[in-house]
N, C-alpha and C positions, 0 to 999 in steps of 0.2 A: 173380288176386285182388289188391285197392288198397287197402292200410294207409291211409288218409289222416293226416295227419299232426294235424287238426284234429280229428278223433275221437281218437286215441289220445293229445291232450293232455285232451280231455275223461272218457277214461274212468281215465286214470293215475293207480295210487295212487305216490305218491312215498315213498322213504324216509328214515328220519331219520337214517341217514346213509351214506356211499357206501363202499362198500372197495373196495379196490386189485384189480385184478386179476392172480390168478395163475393158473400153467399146470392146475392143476386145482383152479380156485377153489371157493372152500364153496359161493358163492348164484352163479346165473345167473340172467338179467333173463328174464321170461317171453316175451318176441320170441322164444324157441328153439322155434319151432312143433316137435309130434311129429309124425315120419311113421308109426310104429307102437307099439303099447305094449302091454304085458301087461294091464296095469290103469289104468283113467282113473279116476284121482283129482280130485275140486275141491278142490286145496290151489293155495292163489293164489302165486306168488310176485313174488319183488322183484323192478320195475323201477326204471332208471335214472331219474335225474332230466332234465326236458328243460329247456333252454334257447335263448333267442332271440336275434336281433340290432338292430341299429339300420338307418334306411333312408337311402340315398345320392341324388342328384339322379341323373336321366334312367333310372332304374331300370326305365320302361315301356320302353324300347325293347330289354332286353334280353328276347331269345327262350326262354332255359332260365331266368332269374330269374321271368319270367312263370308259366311253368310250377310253378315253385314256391310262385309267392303264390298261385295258383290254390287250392291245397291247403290252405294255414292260412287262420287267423280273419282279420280285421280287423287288428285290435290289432298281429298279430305283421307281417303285410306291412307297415304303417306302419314299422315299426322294422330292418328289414334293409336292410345295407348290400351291395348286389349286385360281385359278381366276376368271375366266368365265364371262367375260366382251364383249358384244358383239356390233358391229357396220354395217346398212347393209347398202351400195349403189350401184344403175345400175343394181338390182335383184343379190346381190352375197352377201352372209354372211359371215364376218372374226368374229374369236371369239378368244379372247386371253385366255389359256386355265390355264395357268400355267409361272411362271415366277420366278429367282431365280439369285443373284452375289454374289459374295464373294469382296476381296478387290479390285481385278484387271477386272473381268468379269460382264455381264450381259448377261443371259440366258431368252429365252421366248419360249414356243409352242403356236406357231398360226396356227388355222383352217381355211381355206377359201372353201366355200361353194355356189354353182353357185345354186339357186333355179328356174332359168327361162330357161336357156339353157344350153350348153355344153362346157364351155368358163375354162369350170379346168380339168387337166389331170395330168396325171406322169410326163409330161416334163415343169410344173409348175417354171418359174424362178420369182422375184421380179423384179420391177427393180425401179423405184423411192419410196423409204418409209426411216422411220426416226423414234427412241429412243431418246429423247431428255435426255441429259446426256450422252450420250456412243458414242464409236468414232469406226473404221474401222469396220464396217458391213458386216457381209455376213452371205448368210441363203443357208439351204440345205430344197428341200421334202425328209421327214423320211416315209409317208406312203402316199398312196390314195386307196379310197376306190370307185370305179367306182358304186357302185349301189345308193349312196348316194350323186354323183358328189362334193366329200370332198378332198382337200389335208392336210397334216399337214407337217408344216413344224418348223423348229428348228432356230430358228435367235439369232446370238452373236454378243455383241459388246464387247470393252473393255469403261468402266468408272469407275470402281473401289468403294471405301466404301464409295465416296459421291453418291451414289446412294441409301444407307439404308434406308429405312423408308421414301422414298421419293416419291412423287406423279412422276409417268413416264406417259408420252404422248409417243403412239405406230400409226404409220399413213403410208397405204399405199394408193399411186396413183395410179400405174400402175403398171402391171405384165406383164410376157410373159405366152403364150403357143402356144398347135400345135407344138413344135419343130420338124427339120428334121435335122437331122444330117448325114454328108457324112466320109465316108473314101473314099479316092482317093488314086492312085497311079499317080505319075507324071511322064509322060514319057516325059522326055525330056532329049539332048545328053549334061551334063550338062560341061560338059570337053570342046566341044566346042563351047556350047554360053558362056564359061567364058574364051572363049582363048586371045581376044583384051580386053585391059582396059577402063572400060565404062567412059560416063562422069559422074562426081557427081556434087552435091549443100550442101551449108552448111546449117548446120541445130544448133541451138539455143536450148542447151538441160534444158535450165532456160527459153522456151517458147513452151513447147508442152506436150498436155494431160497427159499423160506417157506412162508403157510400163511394162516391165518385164524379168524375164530371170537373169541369174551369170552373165552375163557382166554390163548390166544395170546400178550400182551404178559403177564402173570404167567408164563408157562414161559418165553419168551424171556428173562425178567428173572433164573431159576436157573441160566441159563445150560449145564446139564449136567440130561437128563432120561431118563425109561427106557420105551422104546418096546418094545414084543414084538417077540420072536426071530423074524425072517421066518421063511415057510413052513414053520412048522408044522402045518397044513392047506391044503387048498385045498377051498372050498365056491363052487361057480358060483351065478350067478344065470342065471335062464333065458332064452335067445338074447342073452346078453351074452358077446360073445367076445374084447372090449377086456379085459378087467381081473376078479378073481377075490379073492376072499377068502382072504386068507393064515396070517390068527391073528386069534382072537378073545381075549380075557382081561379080566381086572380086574387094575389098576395104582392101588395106595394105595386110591383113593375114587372109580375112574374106571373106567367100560366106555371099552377101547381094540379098534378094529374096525381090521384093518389090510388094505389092498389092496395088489394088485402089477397094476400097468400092463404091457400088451404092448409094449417097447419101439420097434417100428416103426409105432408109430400116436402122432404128432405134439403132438393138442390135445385127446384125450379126456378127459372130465372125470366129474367127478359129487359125489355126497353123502346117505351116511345121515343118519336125523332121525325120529324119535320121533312117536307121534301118537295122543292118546288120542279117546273116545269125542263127545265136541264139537266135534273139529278142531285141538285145541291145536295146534303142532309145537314139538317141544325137536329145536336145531339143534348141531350139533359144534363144536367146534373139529378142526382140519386141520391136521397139518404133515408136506412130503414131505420124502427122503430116498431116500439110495442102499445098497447094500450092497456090500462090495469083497470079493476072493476071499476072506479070511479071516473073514469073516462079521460084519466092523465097521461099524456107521453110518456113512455120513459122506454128502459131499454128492452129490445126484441126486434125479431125479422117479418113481425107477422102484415106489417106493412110497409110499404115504398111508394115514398112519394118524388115523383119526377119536375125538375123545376125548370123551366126555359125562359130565358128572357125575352121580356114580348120586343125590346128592340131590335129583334132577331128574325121573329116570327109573324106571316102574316095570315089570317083565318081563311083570304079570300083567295090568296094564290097559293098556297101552300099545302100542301096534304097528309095530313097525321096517320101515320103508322106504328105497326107493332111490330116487335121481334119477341117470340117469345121459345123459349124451350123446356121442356119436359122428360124427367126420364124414367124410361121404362124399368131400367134394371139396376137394383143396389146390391154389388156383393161384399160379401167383406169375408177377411181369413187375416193371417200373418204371416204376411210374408216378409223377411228377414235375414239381411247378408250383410259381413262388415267383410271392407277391402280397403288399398292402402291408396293414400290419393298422391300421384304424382305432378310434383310441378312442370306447367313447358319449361323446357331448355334454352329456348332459344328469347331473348329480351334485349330490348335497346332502351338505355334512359339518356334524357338531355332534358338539359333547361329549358324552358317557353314561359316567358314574362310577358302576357298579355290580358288586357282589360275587357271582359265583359258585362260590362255596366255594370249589377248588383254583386258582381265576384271577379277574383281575377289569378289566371293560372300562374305557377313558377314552376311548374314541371312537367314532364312527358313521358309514359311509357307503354311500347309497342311489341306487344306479341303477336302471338296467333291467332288471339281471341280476342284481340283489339285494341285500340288505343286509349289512353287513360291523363286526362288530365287532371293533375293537383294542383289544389293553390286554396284560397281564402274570402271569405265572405258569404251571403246568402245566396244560394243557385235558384233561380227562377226556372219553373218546371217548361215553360212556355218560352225558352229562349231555343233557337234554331242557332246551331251550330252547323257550318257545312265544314268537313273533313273528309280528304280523299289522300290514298294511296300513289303515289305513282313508280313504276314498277322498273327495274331496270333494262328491260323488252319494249319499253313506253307503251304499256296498258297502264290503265289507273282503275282502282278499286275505290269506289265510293263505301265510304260506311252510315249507312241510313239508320239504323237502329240506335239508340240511345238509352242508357241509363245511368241515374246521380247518386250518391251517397253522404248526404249530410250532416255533421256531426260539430258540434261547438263552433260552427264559426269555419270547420276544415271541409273543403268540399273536394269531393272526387267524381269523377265524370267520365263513366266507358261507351266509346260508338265501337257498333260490335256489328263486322263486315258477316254478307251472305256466304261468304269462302272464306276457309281459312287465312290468313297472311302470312308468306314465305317471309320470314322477317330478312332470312339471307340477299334476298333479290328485292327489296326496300329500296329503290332511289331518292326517296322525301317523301314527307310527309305535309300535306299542305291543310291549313288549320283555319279556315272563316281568313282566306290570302296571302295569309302568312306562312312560307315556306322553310322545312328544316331539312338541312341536304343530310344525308349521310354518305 
């Protein structure tokens, strides 16, 4: 079966904005096709925001570049800047296809190509690799194509315009596949195993992996918080044999749901969440942690506990679910290419002096790969900025995806459209009403 990459920019909802991935992160991108499940629910989730590149001279005569415009739109092969740099170990071939930053980003499509057996599929994740220069990573599969055992996938970092013109080293170790992915319902009477108050232990939130979720930087911020006393039960889900229910309880004003991971299973993840009679979903906050022989917190993954606010949640109308995933298959080799990363060409800057409560922009700049605003103060991750294109055809391009970079007090802030952006055919740029002509 062929993901095309053209379809799944056409049918992608984007989100408003990215998180970090961790080893058993809260959300996973819906690309985690299921091989089996208890229950098939139509709860949509989040995917990754996609983005593009710019297009280099003689770009027809490369053979795998080809193969790649074949599959997107118009718009996006005009804009890619071709590579094809290839690297093979353990019988599997990664080819770096194409690669593209502007001042904040770094964009690459990489091929990975199993030549001996059947070790790459649709539920294709990374999990140890590295761009030398560029900081919080994460990659999506955009396509595969099962008769040629190819995935292609999209990997972004942020490093910004010390990346021009500069030699990049691109290295993976290991990947996942085989995933199986569960939806469960959880039947349990949760009104009365959270009627007595459980015991907890403190937990040291300046000594553990991390975690995710709205509450997350508010408990990181207490610095010292009170998680449930592991294993005080064990309540299974059904043909889940990674990971088990440990303790359930109410903490202050908070359902805490806590899990314990099989320690020889690598990358298993998942996440309860809430879901009333119209779809709603109320989603957790996550934060993992270890426990050491004398029965203290401290740092490790070998547990996750899920926190929801009961002003959120109700036992009677509401129904508790799981998402969880599983993988079958870890390979690992070295694979290993350096290539030279070119900046887009095309950029517009202007001034924009405007106040968004905790921070406020002085400046504006639009490529390809989206628009970027600078300016000062603390950026709230929960603030909704609307920004849209409008084009000199009079289309407008909305840019739904978001992402911030904050640093002493300097904030930068890129929305990073489903299409590239013809910066030439640009007629304004309009910013939460505020409109900038060009």
């Amino acid at each position: 079966m062929s993901y095309k990459i053209k379809q799944e920019l056409e049918k992608i909802k984007i989100p408003k904005e990215l998180h970090e991935r961790s080893k058993f992160g809260v959300m996973k991108a819906k690309s985690e096709k299921p091989k089996r499940k208890l229950k098939k629910l139509a709860i949509p989730l989040v995917a990754s925001a996609f983005v593009v590149f710019s297009a280099g001279v003689g770009a027809a005569r490369i053979p795998s570049f080809n193969n790649l415009v074949a599959t997107v739109s118009h718009e996006i092969a005009l804009m890619l800047q071709p590579i094809e740099i290839s690297s093979e170990s353990n019988g599997i071939k990664m080819e770096v296809v194409a690669a593209m930053n502007d001042n904040e980003m770094a964009v690459i499509y990489v091929t990975l190509q199993d030549l001996t057996g059947n070790r790459i599929d649709e539920t294709l994740d990374l999990y140890d690799y590295s761009l030398t220069g560029a900081q919080m990573f994460n990659s999506r599969i955009v396509d595969y194509d099962e008769k040629i055992n190819t995935a292609t996938l999209r990997i972004q970092g942020n490093g910004g315009e010390s990346l021009n013109d500069r030699k990049m080293n691109f290295r993976i170790t290991s990947f996942f596949s085989d995933k199986q992915t569960f939806e469960v319902v959880v039947d349990a009477n949760l009104s009365e195993i959270t009627s007595k108050p459980p015991q907890t232990v403190r937990l040291d939130m300046n000594n553990i992996p991390g975690g995710g979720g709205n509450l997350y930087k508010k408990l990181e911020g207490q610095g010292v918080v009170q998680v449930l006393k592991p294993n005080e039960t064990e309540i299974t889900l059904p043909e889940i044999e990674f990971m088990h229910i440990s303790n359930i309880g109410i903490v202050g004003n908070r359902l805490h749901i806590q899990t314990r991971w099989n320690k020889e299973n690598i990358d298993d993840h998942g996440y309860f969440y809430f879901v009333d009679d119209s779809g709603n979903e109320i989603h957790p906050t996550s934060i993992s942690f270890g426990i050491d022989e004398a029965g203290h917190a401290n740092y490790g993954d070998e547990y996750t506990e899920y926190i929801f606010d009961l002003d959120s949640v109700d036992f009677e109308e509401q129904e508790l679910l799981g998402h969880f995933v599983s993988n079958g298959k870890y390979t690992t080799g070295n694979w290993n290419t350096t290539f030279k990363m070119q900046s887009v060409q095309d950029e517009i800057n202007s001034d924009l002096n405007k106040d968004f409560g905790t921070w406020s922009s002085e400046s504006v700049s639009i490529s390809p790969l989206g628009v970027t605003l600078y300016g000062n103060g603390k950026f709230n991750d929960s603030t909704e900025i609307d920004v849209r294109a409008k084009m000199t055809d009079g289309s407008v391009q909305t840019l739904d995806s978001m992402t911030s970079f904050s640093e002493d007090e300097k904030v930068k802030v890129k929305f990073i459209p489903s299409l590239p952006l013809d910066v030439s055919k640009i007629k304004s740029i309009n910013i939460d009403g505020k409109e900038i002509e060009f």
